[in-house]
MIKOLZA-542621 format. One record per residue (C-alpha): residue in three letters; x, y, z. Coordinates in steps of 0.001 Angstrom, whole numbers, padded with zeros to 6 digits, always signed. Example, Ala and Ser with C-alpha at 12.3 -4.5 7.8 and 13.67 -1.06 7.14 Angstrom:
2
ALA+012300-004500+007800 SER+013670-001060+007140 
end
This chain:
629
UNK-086447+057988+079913 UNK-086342+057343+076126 UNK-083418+055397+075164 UNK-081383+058212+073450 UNK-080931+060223+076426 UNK-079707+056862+078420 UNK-076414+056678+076143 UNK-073609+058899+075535 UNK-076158+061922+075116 UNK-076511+061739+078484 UNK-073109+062869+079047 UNK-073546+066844+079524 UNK-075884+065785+082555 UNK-079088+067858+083662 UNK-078363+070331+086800 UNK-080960+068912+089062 UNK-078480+068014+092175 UNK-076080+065979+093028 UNK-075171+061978+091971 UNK-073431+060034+094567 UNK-072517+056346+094466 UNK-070629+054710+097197 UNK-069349+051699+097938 UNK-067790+050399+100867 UNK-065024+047842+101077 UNK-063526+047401+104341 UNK-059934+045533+102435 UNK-056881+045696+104168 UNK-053378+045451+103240 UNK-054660+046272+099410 UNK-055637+049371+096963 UNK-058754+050483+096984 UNK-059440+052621+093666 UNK-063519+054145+093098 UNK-065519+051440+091774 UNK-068720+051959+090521 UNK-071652+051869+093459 UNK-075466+051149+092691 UNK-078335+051118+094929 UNK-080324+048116+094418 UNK-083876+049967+094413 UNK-084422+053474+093797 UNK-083012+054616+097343 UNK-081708+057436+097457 UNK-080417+060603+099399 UNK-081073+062610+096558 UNK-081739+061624+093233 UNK-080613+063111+089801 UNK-080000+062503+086204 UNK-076442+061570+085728 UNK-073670+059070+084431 UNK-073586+055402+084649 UNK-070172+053919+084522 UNK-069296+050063+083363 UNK-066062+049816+083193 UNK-065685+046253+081245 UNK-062048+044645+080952 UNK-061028+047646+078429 UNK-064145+049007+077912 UNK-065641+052315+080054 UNK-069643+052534+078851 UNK-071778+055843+079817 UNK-074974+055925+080375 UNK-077492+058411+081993 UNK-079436+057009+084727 UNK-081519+057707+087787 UNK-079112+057310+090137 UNK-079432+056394+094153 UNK-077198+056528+096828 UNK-077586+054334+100521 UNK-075579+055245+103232 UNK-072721+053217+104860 UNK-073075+050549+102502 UNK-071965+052677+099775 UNK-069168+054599+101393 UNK-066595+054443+098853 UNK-066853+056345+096347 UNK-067859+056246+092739 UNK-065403+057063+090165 UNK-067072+060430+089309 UNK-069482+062802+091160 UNK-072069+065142+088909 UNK-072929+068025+090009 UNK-075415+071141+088728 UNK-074972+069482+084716 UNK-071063+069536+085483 UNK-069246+066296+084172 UNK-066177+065551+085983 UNK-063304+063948+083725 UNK-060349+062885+085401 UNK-057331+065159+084077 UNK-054463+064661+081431 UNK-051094+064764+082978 UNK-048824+067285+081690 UNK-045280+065809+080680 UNK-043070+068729+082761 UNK-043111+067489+086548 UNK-041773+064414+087282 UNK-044226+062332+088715 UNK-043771+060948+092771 UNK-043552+057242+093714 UNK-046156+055497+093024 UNK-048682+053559+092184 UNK-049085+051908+095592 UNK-050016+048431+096338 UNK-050757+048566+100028 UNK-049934+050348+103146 UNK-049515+048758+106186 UNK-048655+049183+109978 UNK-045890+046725+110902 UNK-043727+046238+114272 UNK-041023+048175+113055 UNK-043214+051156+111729 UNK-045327+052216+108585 UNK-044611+050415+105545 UNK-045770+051397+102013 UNK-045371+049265+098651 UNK-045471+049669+095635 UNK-047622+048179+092553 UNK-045603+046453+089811 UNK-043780+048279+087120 UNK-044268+052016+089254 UNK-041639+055255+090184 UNK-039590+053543+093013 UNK-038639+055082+096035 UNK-035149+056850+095336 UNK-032509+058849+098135 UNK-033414+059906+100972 UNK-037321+060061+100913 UNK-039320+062623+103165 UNK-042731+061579+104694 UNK-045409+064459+105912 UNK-048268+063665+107258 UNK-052030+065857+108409 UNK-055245+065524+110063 UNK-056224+068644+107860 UNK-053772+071116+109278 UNK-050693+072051+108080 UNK-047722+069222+106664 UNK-045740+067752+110134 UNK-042603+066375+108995 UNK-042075+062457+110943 UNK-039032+063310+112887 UNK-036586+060502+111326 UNK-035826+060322+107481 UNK-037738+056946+105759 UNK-035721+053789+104925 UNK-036086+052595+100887 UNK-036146+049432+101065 UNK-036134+046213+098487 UNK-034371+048104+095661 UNK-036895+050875+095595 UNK-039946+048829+096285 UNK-040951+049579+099383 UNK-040317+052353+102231 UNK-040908+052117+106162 UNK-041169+055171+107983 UNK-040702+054553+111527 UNK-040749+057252+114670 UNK-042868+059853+115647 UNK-044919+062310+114828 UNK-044791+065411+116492 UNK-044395+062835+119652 UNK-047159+060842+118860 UNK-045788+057415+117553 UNK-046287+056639+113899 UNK-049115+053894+114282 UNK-050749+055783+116718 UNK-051034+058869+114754 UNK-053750+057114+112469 UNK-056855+056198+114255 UNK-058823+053353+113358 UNK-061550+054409+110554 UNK-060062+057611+110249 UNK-058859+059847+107536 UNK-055398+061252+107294 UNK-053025+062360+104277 UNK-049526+061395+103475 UNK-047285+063214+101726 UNK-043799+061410+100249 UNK-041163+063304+098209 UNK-038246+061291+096635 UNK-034899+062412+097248 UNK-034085+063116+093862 UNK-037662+064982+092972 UNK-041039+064014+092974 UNK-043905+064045+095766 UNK-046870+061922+096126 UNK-050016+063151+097877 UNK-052331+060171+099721 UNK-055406+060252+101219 UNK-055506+056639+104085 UNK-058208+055362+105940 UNK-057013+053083+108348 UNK-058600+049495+108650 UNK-057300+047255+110971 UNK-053502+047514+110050 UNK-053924+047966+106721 UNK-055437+051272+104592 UNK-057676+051997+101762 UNK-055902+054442+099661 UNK-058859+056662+098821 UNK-057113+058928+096916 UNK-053707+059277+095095 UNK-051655+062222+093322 UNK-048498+061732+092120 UNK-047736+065389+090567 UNK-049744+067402+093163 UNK-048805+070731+092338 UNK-048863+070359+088704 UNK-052031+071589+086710 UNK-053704+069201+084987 UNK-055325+069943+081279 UNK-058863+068130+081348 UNK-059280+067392+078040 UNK-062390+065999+076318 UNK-063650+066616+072951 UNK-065907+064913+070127 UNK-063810+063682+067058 UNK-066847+062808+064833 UNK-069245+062650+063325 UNK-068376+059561+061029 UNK-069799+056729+058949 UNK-068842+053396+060370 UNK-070371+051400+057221 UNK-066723+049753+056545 UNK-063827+048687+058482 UNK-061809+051743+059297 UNK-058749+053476+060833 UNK-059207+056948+062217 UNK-056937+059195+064329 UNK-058607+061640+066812 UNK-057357+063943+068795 UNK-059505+065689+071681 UNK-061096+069060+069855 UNK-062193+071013+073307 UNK-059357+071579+076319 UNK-060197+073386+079365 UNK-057701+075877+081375 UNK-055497+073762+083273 UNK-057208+072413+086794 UNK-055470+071852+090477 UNK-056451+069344+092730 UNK-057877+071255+095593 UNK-058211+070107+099124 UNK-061184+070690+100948 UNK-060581+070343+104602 UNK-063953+070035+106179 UNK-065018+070291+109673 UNK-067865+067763+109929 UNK-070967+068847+112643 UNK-071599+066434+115405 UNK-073753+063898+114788 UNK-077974+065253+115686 UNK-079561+062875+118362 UNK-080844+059809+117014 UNK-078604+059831+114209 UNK-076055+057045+113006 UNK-074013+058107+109982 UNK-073259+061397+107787 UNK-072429+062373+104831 UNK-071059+065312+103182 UNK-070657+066255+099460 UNK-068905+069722+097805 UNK-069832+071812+094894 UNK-067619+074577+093985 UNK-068796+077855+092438 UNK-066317+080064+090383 UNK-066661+083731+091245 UNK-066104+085381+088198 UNK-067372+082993+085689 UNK-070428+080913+087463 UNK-068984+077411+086332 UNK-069874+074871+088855 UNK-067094+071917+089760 UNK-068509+068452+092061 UNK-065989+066727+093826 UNK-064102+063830+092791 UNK-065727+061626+096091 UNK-063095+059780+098490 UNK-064134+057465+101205 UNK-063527+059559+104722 UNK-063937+056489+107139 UNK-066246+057847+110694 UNK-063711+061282+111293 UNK-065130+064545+112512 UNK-062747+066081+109624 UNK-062998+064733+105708 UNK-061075+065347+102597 UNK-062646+066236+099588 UNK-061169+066751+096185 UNK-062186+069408+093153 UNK-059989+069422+089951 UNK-060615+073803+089831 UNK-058327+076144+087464 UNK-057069+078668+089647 UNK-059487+081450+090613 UNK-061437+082460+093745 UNK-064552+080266+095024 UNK-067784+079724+096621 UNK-068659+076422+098171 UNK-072296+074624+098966 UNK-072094+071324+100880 UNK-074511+068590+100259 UNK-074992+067057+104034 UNK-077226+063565+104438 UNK-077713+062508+107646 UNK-078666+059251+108355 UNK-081352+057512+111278 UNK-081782+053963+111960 UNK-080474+051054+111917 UNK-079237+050020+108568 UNK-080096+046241+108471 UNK-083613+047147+109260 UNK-084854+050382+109014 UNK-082899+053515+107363 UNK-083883+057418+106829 UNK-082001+059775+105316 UNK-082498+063425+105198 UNK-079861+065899+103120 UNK-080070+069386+103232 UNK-078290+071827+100890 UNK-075825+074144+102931 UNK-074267+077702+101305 UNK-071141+077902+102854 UNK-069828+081269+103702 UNK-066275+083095+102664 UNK-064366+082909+099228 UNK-061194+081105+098770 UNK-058802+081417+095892 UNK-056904+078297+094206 UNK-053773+078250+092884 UNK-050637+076514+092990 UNK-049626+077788+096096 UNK-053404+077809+097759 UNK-054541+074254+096807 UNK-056024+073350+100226 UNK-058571+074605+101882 UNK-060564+074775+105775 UNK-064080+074582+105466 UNK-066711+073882+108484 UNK-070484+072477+108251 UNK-072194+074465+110918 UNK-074318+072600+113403 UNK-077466+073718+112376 UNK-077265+073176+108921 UNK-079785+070739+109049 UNK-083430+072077+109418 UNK-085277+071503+112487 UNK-087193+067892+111977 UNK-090584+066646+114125 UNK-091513+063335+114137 UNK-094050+061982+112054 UNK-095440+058572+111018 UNK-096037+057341+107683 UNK-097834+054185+107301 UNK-097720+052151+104173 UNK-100675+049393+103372 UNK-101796+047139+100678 UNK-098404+045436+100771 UNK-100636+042076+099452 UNK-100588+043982+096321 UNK-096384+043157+096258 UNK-096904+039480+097352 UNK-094505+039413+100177 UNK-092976+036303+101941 UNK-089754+034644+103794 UNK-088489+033809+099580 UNK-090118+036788+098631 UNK-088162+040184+100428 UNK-089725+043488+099540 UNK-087624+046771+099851 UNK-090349+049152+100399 UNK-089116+052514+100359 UNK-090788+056125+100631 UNK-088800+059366+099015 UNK-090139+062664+100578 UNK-089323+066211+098555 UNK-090297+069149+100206 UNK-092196+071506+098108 UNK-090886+074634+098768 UNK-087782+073625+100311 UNK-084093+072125+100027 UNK-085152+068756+102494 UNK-085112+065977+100981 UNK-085573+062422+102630 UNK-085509+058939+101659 UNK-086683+055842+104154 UNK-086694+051925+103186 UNK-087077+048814+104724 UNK-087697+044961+103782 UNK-090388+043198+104618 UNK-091567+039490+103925 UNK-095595+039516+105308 UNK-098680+041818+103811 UNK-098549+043354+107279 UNK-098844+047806+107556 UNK-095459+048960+107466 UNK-094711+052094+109873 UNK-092336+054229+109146 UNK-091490+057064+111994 UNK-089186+059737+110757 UNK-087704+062993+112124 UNK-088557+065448+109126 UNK-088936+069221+108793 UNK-092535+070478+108830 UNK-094076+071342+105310 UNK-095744+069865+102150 UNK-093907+067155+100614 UNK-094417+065512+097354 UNK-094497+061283+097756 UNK-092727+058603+095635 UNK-093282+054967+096980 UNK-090750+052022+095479 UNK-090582+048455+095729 UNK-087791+045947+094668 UNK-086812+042108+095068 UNK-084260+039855+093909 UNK-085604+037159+091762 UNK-083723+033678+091859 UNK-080152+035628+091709 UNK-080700+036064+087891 UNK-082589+039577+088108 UNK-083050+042543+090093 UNK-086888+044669+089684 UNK-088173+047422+090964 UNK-091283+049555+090429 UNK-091596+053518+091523 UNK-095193+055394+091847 UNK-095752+059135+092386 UNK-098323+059127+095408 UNK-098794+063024+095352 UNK-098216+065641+098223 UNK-098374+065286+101930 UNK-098387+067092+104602 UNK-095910+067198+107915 UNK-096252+066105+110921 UNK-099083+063799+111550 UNK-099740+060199+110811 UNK-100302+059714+107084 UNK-101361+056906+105388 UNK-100168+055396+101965 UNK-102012+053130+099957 UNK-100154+050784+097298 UNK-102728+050720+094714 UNK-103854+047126+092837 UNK-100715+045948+090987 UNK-101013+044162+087769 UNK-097719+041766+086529 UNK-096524+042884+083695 UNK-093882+039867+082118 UNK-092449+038722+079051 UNK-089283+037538+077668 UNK-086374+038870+075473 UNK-086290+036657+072891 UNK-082462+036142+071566 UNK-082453+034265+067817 UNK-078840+033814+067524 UNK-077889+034707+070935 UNK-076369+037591+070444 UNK-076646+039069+073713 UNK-073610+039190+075790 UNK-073966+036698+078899 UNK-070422+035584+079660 UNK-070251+035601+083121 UNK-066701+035947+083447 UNK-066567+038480+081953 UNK-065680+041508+084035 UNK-068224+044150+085006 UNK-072031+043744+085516 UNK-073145+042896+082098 UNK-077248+042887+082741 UNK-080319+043290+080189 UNK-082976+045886+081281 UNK-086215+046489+080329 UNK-087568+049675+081358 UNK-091660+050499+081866 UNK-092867+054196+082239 UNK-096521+055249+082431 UNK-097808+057404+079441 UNK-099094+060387+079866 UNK-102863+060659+081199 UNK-102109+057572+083070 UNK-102796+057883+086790 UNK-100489+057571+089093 UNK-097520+058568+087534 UNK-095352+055202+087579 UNK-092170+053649+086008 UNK-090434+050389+086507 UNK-086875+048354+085629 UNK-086220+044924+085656 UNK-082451+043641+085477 UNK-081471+040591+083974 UNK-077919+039333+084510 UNK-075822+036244+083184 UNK-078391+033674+080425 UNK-081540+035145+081874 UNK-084160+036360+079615 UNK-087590+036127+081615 UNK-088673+039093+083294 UNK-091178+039877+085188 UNK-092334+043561+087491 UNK-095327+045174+089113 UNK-097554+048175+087414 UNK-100465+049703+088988 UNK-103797+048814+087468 UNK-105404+051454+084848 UNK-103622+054030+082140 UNK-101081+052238+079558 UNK-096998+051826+079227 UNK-094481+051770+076863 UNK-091852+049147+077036 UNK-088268+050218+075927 UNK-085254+047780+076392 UNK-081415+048132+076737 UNK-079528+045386+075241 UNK-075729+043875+075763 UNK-074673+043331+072444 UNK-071496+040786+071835 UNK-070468+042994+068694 UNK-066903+041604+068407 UNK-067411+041107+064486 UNK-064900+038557+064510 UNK-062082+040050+066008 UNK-060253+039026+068879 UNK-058683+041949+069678 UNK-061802+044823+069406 UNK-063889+045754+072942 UNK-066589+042985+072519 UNK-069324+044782+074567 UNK-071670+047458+073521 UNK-075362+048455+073996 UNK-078229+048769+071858 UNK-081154+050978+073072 UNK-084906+050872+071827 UNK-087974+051168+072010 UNK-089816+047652+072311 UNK-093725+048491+071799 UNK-094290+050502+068958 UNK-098083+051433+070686 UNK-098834+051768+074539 UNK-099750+048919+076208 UNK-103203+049223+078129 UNK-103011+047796+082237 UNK-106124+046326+082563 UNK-104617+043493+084189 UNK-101807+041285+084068 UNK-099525+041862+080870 UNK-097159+039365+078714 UNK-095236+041937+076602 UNK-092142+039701+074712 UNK-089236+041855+073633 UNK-087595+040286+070313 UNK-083975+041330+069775 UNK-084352+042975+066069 UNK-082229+042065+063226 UNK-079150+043714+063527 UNK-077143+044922+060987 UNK-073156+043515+060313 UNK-070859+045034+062871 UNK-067398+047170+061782 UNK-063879+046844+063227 UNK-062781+050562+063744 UNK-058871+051023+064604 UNK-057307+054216+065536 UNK-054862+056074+067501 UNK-055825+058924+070257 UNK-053390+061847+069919 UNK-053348+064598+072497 UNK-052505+068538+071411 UNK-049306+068159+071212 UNK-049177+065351+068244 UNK-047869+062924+071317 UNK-049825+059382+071001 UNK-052545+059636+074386 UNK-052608+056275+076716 UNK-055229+055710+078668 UNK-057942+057725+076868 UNK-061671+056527+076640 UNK-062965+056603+073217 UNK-066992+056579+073011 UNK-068780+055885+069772 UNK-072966+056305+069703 UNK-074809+056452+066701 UNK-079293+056745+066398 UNK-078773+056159+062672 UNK-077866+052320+062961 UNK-078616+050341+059508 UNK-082047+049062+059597 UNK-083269+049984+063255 UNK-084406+053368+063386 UNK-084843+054989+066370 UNK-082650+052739+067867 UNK-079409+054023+069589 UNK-075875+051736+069631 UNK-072596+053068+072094 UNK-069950+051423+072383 UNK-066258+052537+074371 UNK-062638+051088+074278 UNK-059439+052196+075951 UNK-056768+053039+074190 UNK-052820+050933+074819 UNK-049589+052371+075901 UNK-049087+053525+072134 UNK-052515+055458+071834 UNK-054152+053092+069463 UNK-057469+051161+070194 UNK-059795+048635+068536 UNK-063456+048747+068528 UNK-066527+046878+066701 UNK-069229+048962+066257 UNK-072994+047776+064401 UNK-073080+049085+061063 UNK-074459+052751+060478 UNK-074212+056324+059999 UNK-073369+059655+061676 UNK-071783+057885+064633 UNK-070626+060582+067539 UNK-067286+060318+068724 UNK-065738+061435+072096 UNK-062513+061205+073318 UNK-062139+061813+077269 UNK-058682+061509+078792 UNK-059424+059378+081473 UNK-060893+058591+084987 UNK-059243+058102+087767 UNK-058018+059038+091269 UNK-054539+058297+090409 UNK-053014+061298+088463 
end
């Protein structure tokens, strides 16, 4: 991928499937908001081109990536889901409904019933509050009113629901949504997993029947070659958007099987625009709750189902399988949830079939040196898709039996390992078709090393480790074309580390490109001091005869700018909480080189960013991520 298309170009993503990062943090008695999720290796379910999000102190950074998503590990979800070249903003909030209590600091089961607090400075629990609750059918009222408690703070619902006691109404690992509407106006809409006796709030609206206005637009282009002030206001707005409800009746688990996982894409009738889900964490349920931000029409849905076999601290296969679901449903303010089922055959019928994996010397396994070996299987001329990976420490064959459906399947092989805690690499090689069943065998071809260092005069690449986010160099590798087999690899550096090191198959050439952490606070204590610098490191290919020492120097860069401004929404009303994203290819004295940069604006709309000097910089305004409305 050439460095342009991993920055804020990336943002309109391509179509091909569906990006879905989870993470999974078992936390009680605390909030649990989407975090960004990253496979370690190139593991996934399904794999696409989509959006990277490092959300640093104040700073949000996009980039386009090949994504990967691993089971269990990864059940929480990522604070945005692409889908079909669909970007998902989180919406503005209108200023006419009052919002419901809220935001929430924990929810907890206690002796005396359930008790839910709030977060600092939030809209306190007022009157005489009501509490609904649903396992995906319609609102039960509890049958005693909630007590406020600690001026507003707090509120503990005790009793029954429909005759089932309060606690025992939420089963352990299961989903279940709360609804809460203050006595004087205002309801709050919760999706709760419960953990022990505590809950992850996977999902929060505090204005649920309210349409939302995503807004996003560009603002630029401009010439950052002096400090500046600038006031932008979003260009583009969409129709207002509801938060749907997708009730979904999950399929039993198939035999052998140990986890699923199910993702939506929504399909306007009259118009073709496709919606992804914003992803919540569902805990083990047969019924999940998935959420679309969709302006009111009628709708056709396709679910993305992975099923997973194995055990996951060993051995782990995952097939997904694209599922058309049938019926339309309109969505409006009245018709905001939805009952949707994923029949049980909806994935294909799968045989077993062995693939075995040699010339694992060629990684240089051991006890200090893990492998993640992993095989990704596409079928040819249909929607299966299946990804398998284990770690291994000895040169030994590695077998891997899987239940797949029968056909032609193109191969990619990976392999990753952790290097002294200080970097992450991982190489991926296009092994051609098989076919299913049968016993196949894959051969790792002779690996060279290819290494180097990034050499920092200056040290001006960012490598404070405390500060927040994963602030990591990477070098990226990718075969040229003629080279045989196809092949690409990434090696991560993270904190002061600037040696890399990853494995290339012997024969054909590379080219070496390199994304850089940039401390670009020009002096200024106050501007986001994070931002990334894209390039391309070898001006030539680089012939893989054998091993290869390929240095990347971090070029001369050019003054950076302080740009102030303030974010205004359509209105004229100063916009908190907006993401403002500068890139710019035309950087002084580093052509083809690509800088972006993001900051966050205050309370009051403004912001403050530093930017390296240059030209024609793009600038996007997006109002927001979020679960929390």
């Amino acid at each position: 991928m050439d460095p342009g298309t991993r920055g804020l170009a990336g943002y309109l993503c391509a179509s091909r499937g569906l990006r879905r990062g989870r993470e999974h943090r078992r936390r009680a008695d605390r909030r649990i908001t989407p975090a960004r999720c990253r496979s370690r290796y190139r593991s996934p379910t399904r794999t696409t081109t989509g959006l990277s999000l490092e959300h640093h102190g104040r700073a949000l950074y996009i980039s386009a990536v090949r994504a990967t998503s691993n089971r269990r590990i990864c059940r929480l979800a990522a604070s945005l889901l692409v889908a079909a070249s669909v970007c998902i903003p989180r919406a503005e909030t209108a200023a006419a409904t009052a919002a419901g209590p809220g935001p929430f600091a924990n929810v907890r089961v206690t002796p005396a019933g359930l008790l839910f607090t709030l977060a600092v400075k939030s809209t306190p629990f007022t009157g005489q509050p009501r509490v609904d609750v649903s396992d995906g059918g319609p609102w039960i009222p509890c049958d005693r009113r909630a007590t406020v408690k600690s001026d507003g703070a707090q509120l503990l619902q005790k009793g029954s629901v429909a005759g089932i006691d309060i606690a025992t109404y939420f089963p352990q690992d299961q989903s279940r949504r709360v609804r809460i509407r203050n006595g004087g106006g205002g309801a709050t809409e919760i999706d709760l997993v419960r953990t022990g006796d505590g809950f992850l709030i996977a999902w929060t609206n505090r204005t649920p029947s309210k349409a939302k206005r995503i807004s996003t637009g560009d603002a630029g282009p401009i010439d950052a070659l002096a400090d500046a002030k600038l006031t932008l206001r979003p260009s583009s707005t969409a129709e207002p958007a509801f938060d749907a409800v997708a009730v979904v009746a999950n399929p039993p688990l198939p035999e052998g099987a140990n986890d699923q996982f199910v993702t939506l894409l929504a399909t306007n009738v009259q118009t073709g625009a496709t919606t992804g889900q914003n992803t919540t964490y569902n805990g083990d349920g047969a019924t999940s709750f998935h959420h679309l931000l969709l302006p009111a029409g009628t709708y056709r849905f396709t679910a993305f189902r992975a099923v997973s076999f194995g055990n996951p601290l060993t051995f782990l296969s995952n097939l997904s399988q694209r599922v058309d679901l049938p019926g339309e449903f309109t969505i409006g303010r009245d018709s905001r949830t939805i009952q949707l089922a994923i029949p049980d055959d909806s994935l294909p019928q799968a045989v077993d079939s062995t693939i075995v994996v040699t010339g694992i010397e060629s990684l240089s396994p051991s006890v200090s040196n893990r492998i993640t070996v992993g095989i990704q299987l596409t079928q040819v001329d249909g929607p299966a898709t299946l990804f398998a990976d284990r770690a291994v420490t000895n040169t030994d064959p590695i077998p891997f039996d899987l239940q797949v459906p029968p056909g032609d399947y193109t191969v990619t092989l990976s392999a990753g390992s952790q290097v002294d805690g200080s970097s992450r690499t991982s190489t991926s090689i296009d092994l051609g078709r098989i076919a299913i069943p049968g016993t196949v065998s894959l051969h790792i071809p002779a690996l060279a090393r290819l290494s180097g260092s990034i050499l920092d005069p200056g040290f001006r690449l960012f490598a404070d480790g405390s500060y927040p986010g994963d602030v990591s160099q990477r070098i990226f590798v990718g075969s040229t074309s003629g080279s045989s087999p196809k092949y690409s690899a990434l090696s991560s550096l993270f904190g002061f580390s600037r040696s890399y090191r990853t494995s290339l198959p012997v024969g054909g050439s590379v080219l070496v490109s390199a994304s850089l952490a940039i401390d670009v606070s020009a002096g200024s204590s106050s501007a986001t001091p994070f931002g990334r610098l894209d390039f391309q490191a070898t001006p030539a290919p680089i012939p893989v005869d054998g091993d290869v020492d390929v240095d990347v120097p971090v070029p001369d860069l050019p003054d950076a700018v302080t740009i102030e401004g303030t974010v205004l929404d359509r209105t004229g009303k100063s916009l908190a909480n907006a993401f403002v994203f500068l890139q710019g290819s035309n950087v002084e004295g580093l052509p083809g080189a690509t800088f972006s940069t993001s900051a966050r604006t205050n309370r009051d709309g403004t912001f403050t960013i530093a930017v390296l000097k240059g030209r024609a910089y793009r600038v996007t305004v997006i109002s927001g991520f979020g679960i929390e409305f």
